[in-house]
N, C-alpha and C positions, 0 to 999 in steps of 0.2 A: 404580359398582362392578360394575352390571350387565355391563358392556362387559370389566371384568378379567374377570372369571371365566367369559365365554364364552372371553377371550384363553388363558385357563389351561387350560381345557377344551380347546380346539382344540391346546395345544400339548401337551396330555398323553396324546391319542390318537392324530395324527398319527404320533408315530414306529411306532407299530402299523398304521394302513390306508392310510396314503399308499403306504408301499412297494407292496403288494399290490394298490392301483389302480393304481399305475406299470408295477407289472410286467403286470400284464392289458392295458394300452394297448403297452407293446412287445412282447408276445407276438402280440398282436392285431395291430400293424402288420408282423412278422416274416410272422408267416402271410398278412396280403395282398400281402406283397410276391412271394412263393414263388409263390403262385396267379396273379397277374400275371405273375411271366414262366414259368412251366411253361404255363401256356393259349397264350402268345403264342408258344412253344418249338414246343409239337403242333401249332398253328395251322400252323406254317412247317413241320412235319416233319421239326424237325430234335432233334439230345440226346434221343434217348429214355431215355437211361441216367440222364441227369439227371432227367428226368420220372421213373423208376422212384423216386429217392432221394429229389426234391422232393414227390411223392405221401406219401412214408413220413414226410417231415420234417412236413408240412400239416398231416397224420395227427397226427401226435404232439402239434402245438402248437395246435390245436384240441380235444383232448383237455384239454392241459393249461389252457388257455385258459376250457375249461367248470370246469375244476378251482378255479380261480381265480377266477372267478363264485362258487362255492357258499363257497369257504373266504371270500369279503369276507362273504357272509352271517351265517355262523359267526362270525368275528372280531367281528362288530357286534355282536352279541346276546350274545356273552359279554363285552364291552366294558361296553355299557351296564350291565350287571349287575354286571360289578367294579368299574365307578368308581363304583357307587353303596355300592357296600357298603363299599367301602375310605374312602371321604371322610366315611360316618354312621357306620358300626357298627364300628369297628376304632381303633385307638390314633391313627391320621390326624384321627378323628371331635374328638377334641381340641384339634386345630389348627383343624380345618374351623370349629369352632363359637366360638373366639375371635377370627375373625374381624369386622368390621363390614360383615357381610353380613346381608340376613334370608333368611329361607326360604324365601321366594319366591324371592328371586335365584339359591339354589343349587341347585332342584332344578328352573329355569326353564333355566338355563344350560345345566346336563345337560342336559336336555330338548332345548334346540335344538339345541344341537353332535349331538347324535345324529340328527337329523332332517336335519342339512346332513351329514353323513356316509351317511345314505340316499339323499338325491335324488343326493349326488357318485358313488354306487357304481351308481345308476340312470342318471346320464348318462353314465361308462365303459362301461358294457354299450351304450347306445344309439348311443356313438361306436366300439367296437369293430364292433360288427353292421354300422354302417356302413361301417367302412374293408372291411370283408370283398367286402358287395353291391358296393359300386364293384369291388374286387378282381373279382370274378366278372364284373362285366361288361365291365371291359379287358379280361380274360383270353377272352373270348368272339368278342371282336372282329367282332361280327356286330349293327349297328345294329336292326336289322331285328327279331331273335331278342329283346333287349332292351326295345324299345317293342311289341312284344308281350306279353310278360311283363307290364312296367309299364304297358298297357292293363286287362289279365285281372286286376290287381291292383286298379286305379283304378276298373274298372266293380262288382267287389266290395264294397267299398266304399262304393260309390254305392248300390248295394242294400239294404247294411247300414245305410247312413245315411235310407235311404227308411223301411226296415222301422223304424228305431226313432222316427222322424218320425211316422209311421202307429200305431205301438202305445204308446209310451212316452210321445209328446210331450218339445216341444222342452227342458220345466224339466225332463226326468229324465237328462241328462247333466250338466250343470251340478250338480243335487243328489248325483249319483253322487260327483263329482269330491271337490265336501264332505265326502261320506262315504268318501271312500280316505284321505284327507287325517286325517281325526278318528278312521278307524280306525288308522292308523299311531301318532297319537299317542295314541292308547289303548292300541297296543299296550308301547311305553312306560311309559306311566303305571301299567300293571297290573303292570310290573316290576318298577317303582318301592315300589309299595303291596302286593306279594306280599313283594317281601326284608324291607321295614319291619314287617309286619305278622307276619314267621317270627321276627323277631331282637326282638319285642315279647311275642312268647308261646314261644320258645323259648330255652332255654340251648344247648342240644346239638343236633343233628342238622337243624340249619336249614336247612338244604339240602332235603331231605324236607317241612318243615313249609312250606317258600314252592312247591315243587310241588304240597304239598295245596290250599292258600292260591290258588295257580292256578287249578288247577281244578273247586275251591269255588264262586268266586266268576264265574271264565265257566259253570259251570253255572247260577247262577243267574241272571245277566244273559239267558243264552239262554232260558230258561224265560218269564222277565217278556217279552223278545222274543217269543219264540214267541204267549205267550198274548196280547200286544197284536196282533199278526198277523192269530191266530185270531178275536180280537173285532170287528179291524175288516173281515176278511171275511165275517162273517156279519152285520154292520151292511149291509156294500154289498149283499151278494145277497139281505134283506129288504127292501131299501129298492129292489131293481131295477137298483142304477145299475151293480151289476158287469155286467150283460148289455147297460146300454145304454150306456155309457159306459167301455170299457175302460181307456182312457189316462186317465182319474180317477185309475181303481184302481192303474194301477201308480207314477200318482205320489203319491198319497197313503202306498203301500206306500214308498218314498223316502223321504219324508217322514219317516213314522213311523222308518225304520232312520236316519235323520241324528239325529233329534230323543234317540233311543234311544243314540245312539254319542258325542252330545254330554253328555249325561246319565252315561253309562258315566266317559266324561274327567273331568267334575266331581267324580266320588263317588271316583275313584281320586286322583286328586289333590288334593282337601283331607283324604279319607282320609291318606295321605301324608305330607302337611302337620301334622295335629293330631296323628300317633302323632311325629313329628318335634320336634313345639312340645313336645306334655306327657304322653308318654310314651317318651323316649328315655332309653336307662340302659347307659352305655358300662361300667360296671363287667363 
C-alpha cells in the first residue's frame, strides 16, 4: 500500500509542478538557443538588427526563467502544506482515514513525493544553468577564452577543496551532505507537525496558530542548538584541543548539527504521528 500512495501522491501533485518544471526547461532551452546563434551572428558580423531583438528576447526569458525557479519554490511549499491539510484535517480526512493504510505510510508518502519533487526542481535548475554555460560557450566561439575560464574555475576549486581538506577534514563534507539532506527533511516534517499541531489547538484562525507553532518551536530547537554549540566549545578550549586541533573542532561542530537535525526529524514526526493517532477530531 506503501507504493499506492506514493503512486496517488505523485499523481496528485504532478499536474501542479510538472508543468512549471516543463516550462523552465523550454524557456531555458529557448534562451540558449537565442545566445547561440546571436554570439555566432556578432562573431560573423553579420544581423545586427537581429542581435538588437535577440538581446531583448534573452533578456526577457531569463528573466522569466529566474521567475520560474522561484514560483517552483513557492508552488512546493504551499503544495506540501495543502496536501497535508486537505488529506488530515478537512472532509477528505474521512476518506483518508478509512482507508487500510497506517500512518506511517501516509505521512511517509507525502514525505517522500515531496522530497523527489525537490531534488526534480534541483536538477531542472542544474540542467537549465547548464544548457545556458554550453550556450555561452558556442556562442563565444573562441576555444582558447573557454578553457581559460574553466581553468580559473578548476584551480578554484582545487583551492577550495585544499582549504577544506586543511581545516575541516575529509569527514566534514560527507557529514555536511547528511546534514542538507535531514535538514530538508526536517524542513518538512515541521510543516507537517505545525499544521497538525494549529488544527489540534485551534478551531479558527489556524493559519496564525501553525505560524506561531513555527516559530515556537524553531526558536527553541535553535536555542537547545545554540547552547549545545556553546558547551561544546568551551569543553574544547578547556581541554586545549580548539587551539590544537582545529579540524576536531569543526567536525565535532558537524557532528553535533547532524545529531541535532536528526533528533529535530524525530520529535517532529512522531510528534505528528501521535496528535494524528490520538488526537485527531475532524468535527
Amino acid at each position: 500500500m506503501f507504493g499506492k500512495c506514493i503512486k496517488h501522491e505523485l499523481r496528485a501533485t504532478r499536474r501542479t509542478l510538472a508543468p512549471i518544471l516543463l516550462a523552465m526547461l523550454a524557456v531555458s532551452l529557448l534562451a540558449s538557443v537565442l545566445v547561440a546563434i546571436e554570439g555566432r551572428l556578432l562573431a560573423n558580423g553579420k544581423a545586427m538588427a537581429f542581435s538588437a531583438l535577440g538581446g531583448t528576447l534573452v533578456g526577457i526569458l531569463l528573466i522569466s526563467l529566474f521567475v520560474l525557479a522561484v514560483t517552483v519554490g513557492v508552488v512546493a511549499f504551499i503544495m506540501v502544506i495543502r496536501r497535508f491539510y486537505t488529506s488530515f484535517f478537512t472532509d477528505e480526512g474521512y476518506l483518508t482515514f478509512t482507508l487500510p493504510v497506517t500512518i506511517h505510510e501516509h505521512i511517509l508518502s507525502k514525505l517522500v513525493v515531496s522530497l523527489i519533487w525537490q531534488v526534480l526542481s534541483g536538477v531542472c535548475v542544474l540542467v537549465s544553468s547548464g544548457m545556458l554555460v554550453l550556450a555561452f560557450r558556442w556562442a563565444l566561439n573562441d576555444e582558447e577564452i573557454f578553457m581559460e575560464i574553466s581553468a580559473a574555475f578548476s584551480e578554484l576549486f582545487s583551492e577550495l577543496g585544499a582549504i577544506f581538506s586543511e581545516n575541516f577534514g575529509v569527514a566534514f563534507l560527507p557529514l555536511f551532505a547528511v546534514y542538507a539532506l535531514l535538514s530538508m527533511v526536517y524542513t518538512i516534517c515541521l510543516l507537517y507537525f505545525c499544521i497538525s499541531l494549529a488544527c489540534m489547538i485551534a478551531k479558527k484562525h489556524r493559519v496564525v496558530m501553525g505560524i506561531l507553532c513555527g516559530y515556537g518551536i524553531n526558536w527553541g530547537f535553535s536555542l537547545v542548538g545554540g547552547i549545545a554549540a556553546v558547551v561544546l566549545f568551551l569543553v574544547m578550549a578547556v581541554t586545549n584541543v580548539l587551539s590544537e586541533n582545529v579540524t576536531l573542532f569543526f567536525t565535532l561542530m558537524m557532528v553535533l548539527a547532524t545529531v541535532l537535525a536528526a533528533l529535530q526529524v524525530f520529535l517532529c514526526y512522531f510528534g505528528t504521528k501521535w496528535i494524528l493517532t490520538k488526537k485527531l477530531n475532524l468535527d
